[in-house]
C-alpha positions as CSV (number, residue, x, y, z in Angstrom):
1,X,27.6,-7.3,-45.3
2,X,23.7,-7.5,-46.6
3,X,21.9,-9.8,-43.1
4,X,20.4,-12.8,-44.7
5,X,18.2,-13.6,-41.9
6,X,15.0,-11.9,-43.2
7,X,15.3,-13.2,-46.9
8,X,15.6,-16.2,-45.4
9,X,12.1,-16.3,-43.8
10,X,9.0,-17.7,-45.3
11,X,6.8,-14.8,-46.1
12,X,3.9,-17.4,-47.3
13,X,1.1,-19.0,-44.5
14,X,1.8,-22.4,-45.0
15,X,5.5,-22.0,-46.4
16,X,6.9,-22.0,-43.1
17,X,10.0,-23.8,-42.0
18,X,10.6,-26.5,-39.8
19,X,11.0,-25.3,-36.1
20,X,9.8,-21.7,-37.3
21,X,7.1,-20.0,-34.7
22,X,5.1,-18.1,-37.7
23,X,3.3,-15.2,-37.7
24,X,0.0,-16.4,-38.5
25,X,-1.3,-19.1,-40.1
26,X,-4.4,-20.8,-41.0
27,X,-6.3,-23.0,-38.4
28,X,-8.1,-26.0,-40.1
29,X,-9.3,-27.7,-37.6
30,X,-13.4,-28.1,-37.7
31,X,-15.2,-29.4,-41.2
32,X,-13.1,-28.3,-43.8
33,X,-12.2,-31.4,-45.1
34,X,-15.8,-32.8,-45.0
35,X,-17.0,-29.9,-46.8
36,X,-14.1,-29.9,-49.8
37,X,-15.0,-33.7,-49.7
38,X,-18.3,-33.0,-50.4
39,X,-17.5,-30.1,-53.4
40,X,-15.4,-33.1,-54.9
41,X,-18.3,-35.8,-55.1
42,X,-21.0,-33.9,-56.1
43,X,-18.4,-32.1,-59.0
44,X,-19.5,-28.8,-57.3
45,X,-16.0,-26.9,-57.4
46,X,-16.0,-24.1,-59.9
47,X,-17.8,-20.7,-59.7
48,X,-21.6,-21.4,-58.6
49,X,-22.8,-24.3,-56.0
50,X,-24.2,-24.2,-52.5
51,X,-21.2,-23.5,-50.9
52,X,-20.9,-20.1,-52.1
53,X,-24.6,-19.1,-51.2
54,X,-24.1,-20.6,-48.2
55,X,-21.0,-19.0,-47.2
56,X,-22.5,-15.4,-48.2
57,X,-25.5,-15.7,-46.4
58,X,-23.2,-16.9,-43.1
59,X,-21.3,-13.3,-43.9
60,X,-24.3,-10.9,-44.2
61,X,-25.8,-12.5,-41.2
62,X,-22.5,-12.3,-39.2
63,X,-21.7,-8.4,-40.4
64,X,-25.1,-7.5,-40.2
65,X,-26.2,-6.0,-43.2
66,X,-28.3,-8.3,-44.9
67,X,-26.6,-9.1,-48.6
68,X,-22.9,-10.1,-49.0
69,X,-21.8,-10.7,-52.3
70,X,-18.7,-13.4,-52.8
71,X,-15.3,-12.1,-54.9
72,X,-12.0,-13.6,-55.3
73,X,-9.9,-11.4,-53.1
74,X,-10.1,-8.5,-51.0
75,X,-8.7,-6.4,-53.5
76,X,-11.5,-7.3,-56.1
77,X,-14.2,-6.8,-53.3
78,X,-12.4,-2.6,-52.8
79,X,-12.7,-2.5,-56.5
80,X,-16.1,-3.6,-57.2
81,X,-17.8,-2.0,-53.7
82,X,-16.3,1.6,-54.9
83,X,-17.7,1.2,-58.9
84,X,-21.1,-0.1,-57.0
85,X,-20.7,3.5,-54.7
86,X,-20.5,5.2,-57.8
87,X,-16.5,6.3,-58.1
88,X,-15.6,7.8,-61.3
89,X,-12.3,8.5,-62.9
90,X,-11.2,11.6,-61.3
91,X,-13.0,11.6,-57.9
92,X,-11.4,11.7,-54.8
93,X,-11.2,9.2,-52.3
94,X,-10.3,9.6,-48.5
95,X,-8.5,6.3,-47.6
96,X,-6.3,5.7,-44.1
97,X,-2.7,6.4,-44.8
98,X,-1.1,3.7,-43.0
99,X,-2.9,0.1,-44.2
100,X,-1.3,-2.6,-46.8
101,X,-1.8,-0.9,-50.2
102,X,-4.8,-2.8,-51.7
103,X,-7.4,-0.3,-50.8
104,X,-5.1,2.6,-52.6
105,X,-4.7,0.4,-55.6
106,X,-7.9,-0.2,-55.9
107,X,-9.2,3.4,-55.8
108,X,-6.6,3.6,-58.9
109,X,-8.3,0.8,-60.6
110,X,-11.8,2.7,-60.6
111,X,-9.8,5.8,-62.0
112,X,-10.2,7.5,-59.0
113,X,-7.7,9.5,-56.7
114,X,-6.1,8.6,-53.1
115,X,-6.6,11.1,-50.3
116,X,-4.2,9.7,-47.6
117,X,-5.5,10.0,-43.8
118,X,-2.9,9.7,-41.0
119,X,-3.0,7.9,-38.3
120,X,-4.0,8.8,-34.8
121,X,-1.5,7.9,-32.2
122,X,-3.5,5.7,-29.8
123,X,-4.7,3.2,-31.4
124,X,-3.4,3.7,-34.9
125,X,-6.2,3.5,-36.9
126,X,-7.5,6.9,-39.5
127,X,-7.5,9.9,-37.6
128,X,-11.3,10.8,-37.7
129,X,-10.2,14.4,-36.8
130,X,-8.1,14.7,-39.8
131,X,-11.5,13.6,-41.9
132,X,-13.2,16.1,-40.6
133,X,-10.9,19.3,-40.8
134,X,-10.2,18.2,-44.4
135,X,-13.4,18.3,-45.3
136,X,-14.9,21.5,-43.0
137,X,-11.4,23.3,-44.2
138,X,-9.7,22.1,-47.4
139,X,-12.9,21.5,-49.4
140,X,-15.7,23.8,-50.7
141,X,-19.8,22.9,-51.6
142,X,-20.0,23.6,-55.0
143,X,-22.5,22.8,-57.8
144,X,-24.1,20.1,-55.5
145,X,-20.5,18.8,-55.0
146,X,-17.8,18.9,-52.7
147,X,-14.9,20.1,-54.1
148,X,-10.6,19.8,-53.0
149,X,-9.8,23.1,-53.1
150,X,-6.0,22.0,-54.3
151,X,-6.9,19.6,-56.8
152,X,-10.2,20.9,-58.0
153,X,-11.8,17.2,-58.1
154,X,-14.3,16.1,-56.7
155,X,-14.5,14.4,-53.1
156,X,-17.1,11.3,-53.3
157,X,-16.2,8.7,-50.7
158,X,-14.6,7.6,-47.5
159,X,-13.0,4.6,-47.2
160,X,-11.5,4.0,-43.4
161,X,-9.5,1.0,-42.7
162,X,-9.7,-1.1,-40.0
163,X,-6.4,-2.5,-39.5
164,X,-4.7,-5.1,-36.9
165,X,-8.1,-6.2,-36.0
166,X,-9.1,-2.9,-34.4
167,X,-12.1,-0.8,-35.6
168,X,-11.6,2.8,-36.4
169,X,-13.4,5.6,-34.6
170,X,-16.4,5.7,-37.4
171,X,-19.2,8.0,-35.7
172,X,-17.2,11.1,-36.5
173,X,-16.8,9.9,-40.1
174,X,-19.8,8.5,-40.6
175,X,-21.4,12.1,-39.3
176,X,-19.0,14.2,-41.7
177,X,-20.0,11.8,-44.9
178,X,-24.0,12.3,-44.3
179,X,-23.2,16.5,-44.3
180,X,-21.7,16.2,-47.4
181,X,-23.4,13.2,-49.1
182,X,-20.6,11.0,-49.1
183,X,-20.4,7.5,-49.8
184,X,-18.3,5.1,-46.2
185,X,-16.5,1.7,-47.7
186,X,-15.4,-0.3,-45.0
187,X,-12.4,-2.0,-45.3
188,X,-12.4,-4.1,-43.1
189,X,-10.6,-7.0,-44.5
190,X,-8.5,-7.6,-41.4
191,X,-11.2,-7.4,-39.0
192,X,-13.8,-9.8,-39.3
193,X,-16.1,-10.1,-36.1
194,X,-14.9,-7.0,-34.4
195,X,-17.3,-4.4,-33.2
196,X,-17.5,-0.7,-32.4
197,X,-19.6,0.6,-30.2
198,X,-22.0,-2.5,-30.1
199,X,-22.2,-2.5,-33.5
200,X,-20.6,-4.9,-36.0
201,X,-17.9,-4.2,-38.1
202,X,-19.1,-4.0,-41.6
203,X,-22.2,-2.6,-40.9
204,X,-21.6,0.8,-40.3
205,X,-20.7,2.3,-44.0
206,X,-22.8,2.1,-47.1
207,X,-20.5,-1.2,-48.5
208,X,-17.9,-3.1,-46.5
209,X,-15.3,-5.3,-47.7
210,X,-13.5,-8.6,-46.1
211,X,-10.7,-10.4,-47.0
212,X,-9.6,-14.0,-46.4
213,X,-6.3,-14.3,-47.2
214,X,-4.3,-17.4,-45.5
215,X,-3.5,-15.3,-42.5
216,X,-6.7,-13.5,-41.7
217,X,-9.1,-14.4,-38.7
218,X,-10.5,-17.1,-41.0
219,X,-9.0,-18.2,-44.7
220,X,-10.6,-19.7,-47.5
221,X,-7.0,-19.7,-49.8
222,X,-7.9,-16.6,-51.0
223,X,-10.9,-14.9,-51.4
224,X,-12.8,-11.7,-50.2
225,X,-16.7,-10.3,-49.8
226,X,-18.8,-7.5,-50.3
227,X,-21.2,-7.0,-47.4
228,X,-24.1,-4.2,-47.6
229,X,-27.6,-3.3,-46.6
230,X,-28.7,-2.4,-49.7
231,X,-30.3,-5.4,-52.3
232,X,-29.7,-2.9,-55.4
233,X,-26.2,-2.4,-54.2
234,X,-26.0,-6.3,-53.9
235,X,-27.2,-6.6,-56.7
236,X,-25.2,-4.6,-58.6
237,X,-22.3,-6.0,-57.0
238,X,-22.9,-9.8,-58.3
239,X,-23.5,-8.8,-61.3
240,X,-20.2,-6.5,-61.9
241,X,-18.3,-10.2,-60.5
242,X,-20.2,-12.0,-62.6
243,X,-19.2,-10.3,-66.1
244,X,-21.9,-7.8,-66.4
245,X,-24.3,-10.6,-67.7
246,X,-27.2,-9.7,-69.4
247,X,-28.2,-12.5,-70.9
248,X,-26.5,-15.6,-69.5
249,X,-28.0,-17.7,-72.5
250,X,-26.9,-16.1,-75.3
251,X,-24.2,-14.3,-73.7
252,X,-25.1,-10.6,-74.3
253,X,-23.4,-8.2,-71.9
254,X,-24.1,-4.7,-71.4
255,X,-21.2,-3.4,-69.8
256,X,-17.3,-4.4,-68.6
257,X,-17.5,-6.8,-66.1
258,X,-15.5,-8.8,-63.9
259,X,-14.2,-12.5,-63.6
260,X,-14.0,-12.0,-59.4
261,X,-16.2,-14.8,-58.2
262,X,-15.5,-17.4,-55.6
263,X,-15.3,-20.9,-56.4
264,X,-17.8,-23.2,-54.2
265,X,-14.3,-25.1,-52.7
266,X,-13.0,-22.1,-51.6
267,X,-16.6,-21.2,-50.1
268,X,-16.7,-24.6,-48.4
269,X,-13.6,-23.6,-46.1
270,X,-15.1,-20.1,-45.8
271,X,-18.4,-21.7,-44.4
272,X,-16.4,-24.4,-42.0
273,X,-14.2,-21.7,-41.4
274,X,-17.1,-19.5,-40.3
275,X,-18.6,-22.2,-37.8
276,X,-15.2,-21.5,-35.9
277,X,-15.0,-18.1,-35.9
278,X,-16.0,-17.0,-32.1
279,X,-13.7,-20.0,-31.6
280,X,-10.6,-17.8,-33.2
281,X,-11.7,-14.6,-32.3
282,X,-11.5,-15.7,-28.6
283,X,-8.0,-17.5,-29.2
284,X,-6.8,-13.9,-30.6
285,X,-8.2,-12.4,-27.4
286,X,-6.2,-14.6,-25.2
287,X,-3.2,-14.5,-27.3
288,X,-3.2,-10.9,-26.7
289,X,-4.2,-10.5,-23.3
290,X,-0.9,-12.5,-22.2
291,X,1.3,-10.5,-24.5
292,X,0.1,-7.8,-23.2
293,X,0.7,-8.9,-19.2
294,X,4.0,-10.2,-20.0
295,X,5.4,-7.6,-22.2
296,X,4.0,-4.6,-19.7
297,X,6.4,-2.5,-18.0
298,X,9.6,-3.7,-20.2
299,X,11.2,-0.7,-21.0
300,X,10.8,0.4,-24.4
301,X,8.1,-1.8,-25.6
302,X,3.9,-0.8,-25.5
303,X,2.0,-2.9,-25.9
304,X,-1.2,-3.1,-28.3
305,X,-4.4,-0.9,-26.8
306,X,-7.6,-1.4,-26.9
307,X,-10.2,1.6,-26.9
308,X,-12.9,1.5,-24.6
309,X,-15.6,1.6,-27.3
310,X,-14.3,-1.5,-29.5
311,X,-13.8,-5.0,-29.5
312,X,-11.0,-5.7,-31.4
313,X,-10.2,-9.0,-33.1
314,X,-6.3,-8.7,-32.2
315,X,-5.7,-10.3,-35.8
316,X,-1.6,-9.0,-35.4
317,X,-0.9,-8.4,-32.5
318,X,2.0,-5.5,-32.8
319,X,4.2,-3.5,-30.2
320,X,6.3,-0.6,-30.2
321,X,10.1,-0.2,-29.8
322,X,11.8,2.5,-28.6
323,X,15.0,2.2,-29.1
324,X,16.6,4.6,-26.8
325,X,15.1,2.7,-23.7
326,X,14.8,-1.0,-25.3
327,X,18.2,-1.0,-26.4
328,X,17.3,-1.9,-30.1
329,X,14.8,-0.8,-32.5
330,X,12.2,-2.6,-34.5
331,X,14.2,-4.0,-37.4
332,X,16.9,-4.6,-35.4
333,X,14.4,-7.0,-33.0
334,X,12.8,-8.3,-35.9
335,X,16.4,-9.5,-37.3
336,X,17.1,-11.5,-33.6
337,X,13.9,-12.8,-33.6
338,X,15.0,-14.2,-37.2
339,X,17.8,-16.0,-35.8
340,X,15.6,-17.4,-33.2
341,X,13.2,-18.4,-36.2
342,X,11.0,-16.2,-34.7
343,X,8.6,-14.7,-37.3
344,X,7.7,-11.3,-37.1
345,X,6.6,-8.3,-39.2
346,X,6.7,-5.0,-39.9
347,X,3.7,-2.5,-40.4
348,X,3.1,-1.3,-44.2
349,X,5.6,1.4,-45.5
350,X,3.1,4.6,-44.9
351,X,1.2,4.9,-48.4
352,X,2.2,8.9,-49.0
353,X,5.8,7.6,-48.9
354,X,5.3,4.6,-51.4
355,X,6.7,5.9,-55.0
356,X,3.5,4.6,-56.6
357,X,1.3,7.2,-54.9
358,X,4.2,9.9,-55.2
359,X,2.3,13.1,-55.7
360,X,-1.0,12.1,-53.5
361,X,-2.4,14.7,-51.0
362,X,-1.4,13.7,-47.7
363,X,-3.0,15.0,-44.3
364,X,-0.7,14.3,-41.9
365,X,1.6,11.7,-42.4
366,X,3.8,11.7,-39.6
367,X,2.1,9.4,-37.1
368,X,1.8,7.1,-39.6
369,X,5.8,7.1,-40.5
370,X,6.6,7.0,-37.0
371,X,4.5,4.0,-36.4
372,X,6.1,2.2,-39.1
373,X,9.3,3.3,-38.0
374,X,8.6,1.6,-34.1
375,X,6.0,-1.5,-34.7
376,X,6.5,-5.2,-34.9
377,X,4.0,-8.1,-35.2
378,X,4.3,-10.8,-33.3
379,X,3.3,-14.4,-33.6
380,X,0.2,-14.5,-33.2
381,X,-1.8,-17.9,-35.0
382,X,-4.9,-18.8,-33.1
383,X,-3.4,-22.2,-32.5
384,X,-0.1,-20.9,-31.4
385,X,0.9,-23.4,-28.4
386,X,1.5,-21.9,-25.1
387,X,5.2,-22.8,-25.2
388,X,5.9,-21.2,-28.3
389,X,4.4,-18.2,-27.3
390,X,6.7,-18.6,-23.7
391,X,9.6,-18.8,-26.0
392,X,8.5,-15.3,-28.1
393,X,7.7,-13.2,-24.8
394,X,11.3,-14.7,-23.4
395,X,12.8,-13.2,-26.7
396,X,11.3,-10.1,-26.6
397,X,12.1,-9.5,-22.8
398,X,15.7,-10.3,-23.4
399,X,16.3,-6.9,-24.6
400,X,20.2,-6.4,-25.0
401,X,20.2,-2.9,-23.1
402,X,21.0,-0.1,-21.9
C-alpha cells in the first residue's frame, strides 16, 4: 500500500497545516508591513521605485562587492550572471553535483553544458579537489582555451554552490580558475550572510547570485540578485533584466533581453527583511547549536559540521542516518516524523542521476548519492519556538532500534 503521509504534507512556506512544525518558513516580524504600506500609497508597486534601489544597494553593501543588480528569482539571477560571464552555447560549465537543480538548468538556458562536481564528505559542499584534477588532468591549453579532452568543448567557468548555508572551500577554486582564465559564479542563493575565511559570501567569484525564495534566510515572495564588483558587469546585468533597452523612449532594443526584474513590493520586504538579517542568521546559529548538543552521541545520526574556516548560516539544518545503527533510514524517519506532523526534507536527487542531465560528465558522484541516500532536514524556521523544537529532538531520539 502506497504511504500517504508525505503527499500529505504542505510542500509550500506558508501552506502549512494546522499543528504542523514546518521546515522553514518566512519570519515577518520587523517593517514589512510599513514598507508594503508605503509601495501602496505612493502607487509605487511595479518594476522601478525606491524600494528596489534601496534594497540592491543593502545587498552589495552586505556581500561586499559594490553593485547588485535585482531579478525575479534565483534562477533568472544564474541565467543572467553566466550570459554577463560570457557563456556561450557549447561551453562547459563546472557546477557542484549535489545542489537543487536551478543552477544546472540554468547553464542549459545559456546553451551551455553541465560539468557535475561531487561532493566532499565532510561538509558536503563541491569537492575543490575534484576541480582541480579535472582541470590539471582531464583538460588540455589549447588555442588560448581550455579544452575537455572527452567532449572537445570548451571549459569557461566555475560555478560552486554553497548549499545548506555552508560556504564551499573556494581558495583552491578560485586559484585553479585564475591558471586557466576562468570565470567563478557564486551560487550562493542559500547562503546569504555566511562567510569563508573572513570574507563574505558573494564576494569571492567574479558574479554571485542570491535567492529569496519563502524559505531562505530572508524572503521577499520570490525574488533573487546579482552581486558583483564589477560596474560594466552591473551594468550589463540590468540591462539584460531590463529587456536589452536601448532606447527606452522609442523602444529600440539591440539584443534579446529579459523580463527578470523585481517589483518595488517585493523589494520593500527584501529591504525590511534585510534590517533583520543578523537577527536570523543568529536564530539559525542557535537553532543548530542545540540540535547539534541534543542529537550528539545518538547512534546513527551526525550531526551537521561546521569547518573551521567558515561561518555558516545553518539555513537547513540536515543530519545523517545510518540505518544499521539508528534502526531506520532517512525516508523511513522522514515518513514518522510525517505522522508526527513533523516536516522534514530530503537533500536534492544528485544532478548526474536526474534523467534531464542524463549523459553529463560526472566526476565523482558517489559522495553525493550517498548523501542523498542518508540526509534529512529538520525544522529549522528562525522563529521555531523552543517547545516545538523539544518535541523534534524527542522524535528524532526515539529511534525504534536495534
Amino acid at each position: 500500500m502506497k504511504d500517504t503521509s508525505l503527499a500529505s504534507m504542505p510542500s509550500e512556506p506558508g501552506a502549512v497545516s494546522e499543528g504542523v512544525i514546518p521546515l522553514a518558513v518566512p519570519e515577518i516580524r520587523g517593517r514589512e508591513w510599513d514598507y508594503v504600506k508605503e509601495c501602496l500609497d505612493t502607487n509605487w508597486v511595479s518594476s522601478v521605485g525606491p524600494f528596489v534601489d534601496r534594497f540592491e544597494r543593502m545587498l552589495a553593501e552586505r556581500a561586499a562587492t559594490g553593485h547588485a543588480v535585482a531579478c525575479v528569482n534565483g534562477t533568472s539571477a544564474l541565467h543572467i550572471a553566466l550570459l554577463v560571464a560570457g557563456i556561450k552555447p557549447d561551453d562547459e560549465v563546472l557546477t557542484s553535483c549535489l545542489t537543487f537543480i536551478a543552477p544546472a538548468n540554468a547553464i542549459r538556458y545559456a546553451g551551455a553544458q553541465p560539468v557535475f562536481i561531487d561532493a566532499e564528505p565532510s561538509y558536503w559542499q563541491m569537492d575543490p579537489q575534484r576541480v582541480v584534477d579535472f582541470l590539471d588532468r582531464e583538460c588540455r591549453w589549447q588555442s588560448n582555451s581550455l579544452i575537455n579532452n572527452r567532449t572537445g568543448r570548451k571549459v569557461r567557468a566555475i560555478l560552486p554552490v554553497h548549499i545548506l548555508g555552508h560556504p564551499v572551500d573556494m581558495d583552491p577554486i578560485l586559484e585553479a580558475a585564475r591558471k586557466y582564465g576562468l570565470m567563478v559564479i557564486e551560487d550562493a542563493t542559500e547562503s546569504l550572510g555566511a562567510r569563508y575565511k573572513e570574507r563574505r559570501v558573494g564576494s569571492l567569484g567574479d558574479l554571485a547570485c542570491f535567492s529569496f525564495n519563502g524559505n531562505k534566510i530572508i524572503t521577499t515572495g520570490g525574488g533573487g540578485m546579482i552581486c558583483t564588483g564589477d560596474e560594466a558587469r552591473a551594468a550589463r546585468a540590468k540591462y539584460l533584466t531590463t529587456q536589452a533597452k536601448d532606447d527606452p523612449v522609442e523602444y529600440v532594443h539591440g539584443e534579446v533581453g529579459y523580463n527578470y526584474r523585481l517589483t518595488n513590493i517585493q523589494a520593500a520586504l527584501g529591504c525590511a527583511q534585510m534590517e533583520q538579517l543578523d537577527q536570523f542568521i543568529a536564530a539559525k546559529r542557535r537553532l543548530a547549536a542545540r540540535y547539534t548538543e541534543a542529537l550528539r552521541g545518538v547512534p546513527g545520526i551526525t550531526p551537521m559540521r561546521e569547518a573551521v574556516w567558515a561561518n555558516s548560516i545553518f539555513w537547513l539544518y540536515t543530519i545523517l542516518v545510518d540505518e544499521k545503527l539508528y534502526g531506520e533510514d532517512s525516508r523511513a524517519l522522514l515518513r514518522r516524523l510525517a505522522r508526527l506532523k513533523i516536516q522534514a526534507r530530503p537533500l536534492w536527487q544528485p544532478l548526474h542521476q536526474s534523467k534531464v542531465f542524463a549523459g553529463a560528465q560526472v566526476c565523482g558522484g558517489e559522495v553525493a548519492a550517498k548523501l542523498n541516500a542518508h540526509a534529512l532536514s529538520l525544522p529549522c524556521s528562525v522563529g521555531l519556538a523552543d517547545d516545538s523544537m523539544a518535541v523534534v529532538i524527542e522524535a528524532v531520539r526515539e529511534r525504534t532500534g536495534p
